[in-house]
Structures are given as structure tokens and as C-alpha cells.
Residue frames as qw, qx, qy, qz and C-alpha x, y, z in Angstrom:
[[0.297, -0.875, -0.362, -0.126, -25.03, 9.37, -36.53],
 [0.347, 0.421, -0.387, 0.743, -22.73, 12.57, -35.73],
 [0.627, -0.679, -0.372, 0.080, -23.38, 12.94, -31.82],
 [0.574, -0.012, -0.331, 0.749, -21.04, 16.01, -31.42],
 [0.262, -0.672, -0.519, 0.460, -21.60, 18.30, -29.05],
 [0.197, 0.943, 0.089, 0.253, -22.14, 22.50, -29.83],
 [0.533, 0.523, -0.267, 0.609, -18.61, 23.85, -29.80],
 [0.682, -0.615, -0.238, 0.315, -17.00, 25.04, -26.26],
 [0.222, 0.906, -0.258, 0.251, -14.43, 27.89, -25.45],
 [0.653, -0.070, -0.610, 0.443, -10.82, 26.71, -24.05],
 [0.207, -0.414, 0.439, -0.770, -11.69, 29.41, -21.35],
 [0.828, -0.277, 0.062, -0.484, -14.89, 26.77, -20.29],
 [0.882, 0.043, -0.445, 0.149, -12.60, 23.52, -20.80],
 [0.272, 0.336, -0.640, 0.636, -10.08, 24.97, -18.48],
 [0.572, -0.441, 0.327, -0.610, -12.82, 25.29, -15.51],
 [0.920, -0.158, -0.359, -0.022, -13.24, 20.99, -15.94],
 [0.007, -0.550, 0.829, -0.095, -10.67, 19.42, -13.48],
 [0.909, 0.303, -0.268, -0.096, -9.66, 16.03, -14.42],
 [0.230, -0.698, 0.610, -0.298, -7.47, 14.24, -11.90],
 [0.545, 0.074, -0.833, 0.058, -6.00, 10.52, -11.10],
 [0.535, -0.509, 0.484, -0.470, -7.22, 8.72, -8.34],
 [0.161, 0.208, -0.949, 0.176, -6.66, 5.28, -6.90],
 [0.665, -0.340, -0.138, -0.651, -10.07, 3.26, -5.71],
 [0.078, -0.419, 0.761, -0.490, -9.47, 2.49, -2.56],
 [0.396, 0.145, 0.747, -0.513, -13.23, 0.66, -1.74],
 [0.383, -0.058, -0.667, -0.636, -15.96, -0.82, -4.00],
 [0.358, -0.006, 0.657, -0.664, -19.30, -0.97, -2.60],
 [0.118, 0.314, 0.886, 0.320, -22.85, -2.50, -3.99],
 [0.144, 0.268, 0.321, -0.897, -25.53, -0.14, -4.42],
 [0.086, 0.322, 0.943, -0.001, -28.60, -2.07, -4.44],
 [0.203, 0.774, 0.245, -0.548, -31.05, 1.44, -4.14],
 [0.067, -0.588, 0.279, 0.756, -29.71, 2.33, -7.62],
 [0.693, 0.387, 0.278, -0.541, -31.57, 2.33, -10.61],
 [0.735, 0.523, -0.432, 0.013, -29.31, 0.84, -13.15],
 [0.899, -0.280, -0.158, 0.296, -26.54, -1.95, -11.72],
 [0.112, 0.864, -0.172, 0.460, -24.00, 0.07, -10.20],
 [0.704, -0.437, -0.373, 0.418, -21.38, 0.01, -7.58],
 [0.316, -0.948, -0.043, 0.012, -20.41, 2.71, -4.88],
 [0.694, 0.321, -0.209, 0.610, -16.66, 3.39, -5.24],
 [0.461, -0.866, 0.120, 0.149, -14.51, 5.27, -2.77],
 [0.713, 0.481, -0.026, 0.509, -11.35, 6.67, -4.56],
 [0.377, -0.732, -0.063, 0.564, -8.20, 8.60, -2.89],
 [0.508, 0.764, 0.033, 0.396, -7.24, 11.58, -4.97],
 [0.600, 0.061, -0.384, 0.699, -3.94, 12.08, -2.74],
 [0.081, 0.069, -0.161, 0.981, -3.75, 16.05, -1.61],
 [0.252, -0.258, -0.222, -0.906, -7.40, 16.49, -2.52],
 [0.436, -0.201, 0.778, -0.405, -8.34, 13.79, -0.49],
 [0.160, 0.152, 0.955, 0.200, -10.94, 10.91, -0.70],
 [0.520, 0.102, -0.046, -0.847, -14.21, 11.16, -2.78],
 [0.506, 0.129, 0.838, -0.161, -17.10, 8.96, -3.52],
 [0.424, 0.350, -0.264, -0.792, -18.64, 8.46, -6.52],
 [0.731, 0.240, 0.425, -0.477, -21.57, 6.04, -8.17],
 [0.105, -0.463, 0.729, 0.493, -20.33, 3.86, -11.44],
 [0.905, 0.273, 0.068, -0.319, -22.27, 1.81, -14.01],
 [0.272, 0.589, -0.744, -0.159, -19.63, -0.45, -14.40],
 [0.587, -0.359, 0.680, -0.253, -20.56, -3.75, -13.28],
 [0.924, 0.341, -0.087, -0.148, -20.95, -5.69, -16.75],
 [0.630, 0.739, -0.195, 0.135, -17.48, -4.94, -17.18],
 [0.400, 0.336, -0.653, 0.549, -15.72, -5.35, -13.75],
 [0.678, -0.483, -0.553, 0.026, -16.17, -7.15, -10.68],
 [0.479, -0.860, 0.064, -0.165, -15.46, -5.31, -6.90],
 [0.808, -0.440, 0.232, 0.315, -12.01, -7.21, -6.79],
 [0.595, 0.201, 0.181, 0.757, -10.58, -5.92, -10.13],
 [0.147, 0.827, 0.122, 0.529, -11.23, -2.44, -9.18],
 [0.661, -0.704, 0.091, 0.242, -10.00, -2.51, -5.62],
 [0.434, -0.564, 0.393, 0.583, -6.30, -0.21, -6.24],
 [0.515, 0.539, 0.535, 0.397, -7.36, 0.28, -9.86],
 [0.105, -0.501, -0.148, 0.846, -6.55, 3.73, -11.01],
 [0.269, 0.726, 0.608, 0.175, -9.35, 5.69, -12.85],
 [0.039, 0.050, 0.001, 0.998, -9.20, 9.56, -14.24],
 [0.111, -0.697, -0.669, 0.232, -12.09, 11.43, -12.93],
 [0.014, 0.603, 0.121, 0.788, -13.69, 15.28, -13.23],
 [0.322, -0.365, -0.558, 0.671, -13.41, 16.15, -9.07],
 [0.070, -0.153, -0.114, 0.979, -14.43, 19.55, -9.42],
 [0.387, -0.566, -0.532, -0.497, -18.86, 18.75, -10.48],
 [0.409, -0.411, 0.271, -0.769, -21.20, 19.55, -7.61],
 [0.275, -0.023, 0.924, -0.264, -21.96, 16.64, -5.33],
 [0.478, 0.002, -0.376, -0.794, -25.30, 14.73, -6.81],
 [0.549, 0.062, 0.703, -0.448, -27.95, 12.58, -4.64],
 [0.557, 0.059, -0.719, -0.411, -28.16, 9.25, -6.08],
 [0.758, -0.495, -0.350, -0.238, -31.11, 7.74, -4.02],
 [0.767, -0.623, -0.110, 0.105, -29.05, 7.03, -0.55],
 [0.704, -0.196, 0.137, 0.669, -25.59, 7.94, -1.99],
 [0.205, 0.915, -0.034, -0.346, -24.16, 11.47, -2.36],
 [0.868, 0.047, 0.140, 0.475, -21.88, 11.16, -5.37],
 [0.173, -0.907, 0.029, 0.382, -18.72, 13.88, -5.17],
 [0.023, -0.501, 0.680, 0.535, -16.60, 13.28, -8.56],
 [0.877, 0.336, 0.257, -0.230, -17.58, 11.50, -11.96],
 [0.574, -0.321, 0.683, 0.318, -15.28, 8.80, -13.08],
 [0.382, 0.542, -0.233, -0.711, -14.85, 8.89, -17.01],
 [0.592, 0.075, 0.801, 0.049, -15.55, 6.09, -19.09],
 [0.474, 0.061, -0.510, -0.715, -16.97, 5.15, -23.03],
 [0.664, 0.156, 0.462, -0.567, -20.00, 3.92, -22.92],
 [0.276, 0.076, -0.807, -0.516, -20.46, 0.88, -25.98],
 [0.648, -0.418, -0.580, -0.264, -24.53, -0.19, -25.62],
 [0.662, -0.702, -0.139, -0.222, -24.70, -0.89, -21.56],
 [0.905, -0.073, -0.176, 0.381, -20.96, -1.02, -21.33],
 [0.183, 0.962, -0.115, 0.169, -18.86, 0.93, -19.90],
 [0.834, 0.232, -0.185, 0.465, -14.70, 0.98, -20.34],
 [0.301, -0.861, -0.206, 0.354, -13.13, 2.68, -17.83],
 [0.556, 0.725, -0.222, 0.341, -10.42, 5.38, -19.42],
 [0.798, -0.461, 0.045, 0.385, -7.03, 4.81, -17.65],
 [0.138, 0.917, -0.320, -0.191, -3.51, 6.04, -18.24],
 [0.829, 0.343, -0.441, -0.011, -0.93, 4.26, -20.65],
 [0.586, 0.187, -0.633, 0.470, 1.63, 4.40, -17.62],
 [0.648, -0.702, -0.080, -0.287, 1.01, 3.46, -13.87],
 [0.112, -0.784, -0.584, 0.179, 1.10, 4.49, -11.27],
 [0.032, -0.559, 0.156, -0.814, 0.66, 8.44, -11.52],
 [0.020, 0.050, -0.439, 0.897, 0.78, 10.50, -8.43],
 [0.052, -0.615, -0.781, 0.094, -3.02, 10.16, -6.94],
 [0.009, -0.872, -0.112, 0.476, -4.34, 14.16, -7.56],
 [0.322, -0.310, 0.409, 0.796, -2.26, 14.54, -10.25],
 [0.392, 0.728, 0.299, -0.477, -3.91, 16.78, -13.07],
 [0.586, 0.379, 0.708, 0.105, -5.14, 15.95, -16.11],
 [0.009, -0.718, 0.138, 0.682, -3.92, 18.63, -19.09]]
């Protein structure tokens, strides 16, 4: 099954930003409709955001504590039930899994952009 998307100009890809951060907090977030945890991630300069994760098949609240994760920073905030999330952390999805996508060498520079 070919699941690619209708073609894009690099004038639209350039608007994404795509930045390191560091997750600083890992919350539970029991109100949410799929298992999920609240994350709280410094992106250095740009500061700290929050953001919502299906990841829990695949990692507990202690291996993500100081885990760095690349992330699009630049979406509009989005109201998951009690939590506003302000950045969306990138991952593949395999069935209900998701892998987070990392860089080959740590640490980078929290904020640093993603080219």
C-alpha cells in the first residue's frame, strides 16, 4: 500500500521548524484518549514547551526523563482534553507503536535546527 502524500513545494517545507529538545518532565495523562504521557521538553533559546505523546508501549517515564527527541515547535498550540499541547514530537508509528526519531550523535545544542 503506497501511503505517499500529494507532492509539497521546498518553499512550504521551509515554513516546518524542526528543532532538538531535551525532556526535562514526563507526566501521565489519564484524561487522554489513547495511553499517553504529558512531556515537558526544554528547547534551549526557544524555551520550554509541552507536548502530548503516544509513546507509552515503548517507553516508561524514567527512560525519557533527559532523553533528547526532534520535534516541529513552530504548529499552533492544540487542546488535548485538559492539556494544551505546544510542539509535536516526531516519531514512526509500527501498528500502536511508536519509535521515537533521535539523532545519531548526542548531545546537540537544545534549539538547535533541524535542516
Amino acid at each position: 500500500m503506497n501511503n505517499l502524500k500529494p507532492s509539497i513545494s521546498f518553499e512550504n517545507f521551509t515554513k516546518v521548524d524542526v528543532r532538538i529538545g531535551t525532556i526535562i518532565e514526563v507526566n501521565d495523562f489519564p484524561k487522554a484518549h489513547k495511553p499517553a504521557f504529558q512531556l515537558t521538553i526544554d528547547f534551549g533559546e526557544l524555551g520550554i514547551k509541552k507536548s502530548s505523546a503516544q509513546i507509552t508501549k515503548l517507553y516508561s517515564k524514567d527512560q525519557l526523563i533527559g532523553k533528547q527527541i526532534t520535534a516541529i515547535v513552530n504548529f499552533e498550540a492544540k487542546q488535548i482534553a485538559n492539556f494544551r499541547s505546544q510542539c509535536l514530537i516526531l516519531g514512526v508509528q509500527q501498528g500502536d507503536e511508536v519509535t521515537l526519531l533521535q539523532t545519531s550523535k548526542q548531545p546537540i545544542k537544545n534549539g538547535e535546527q533541524v535542516s
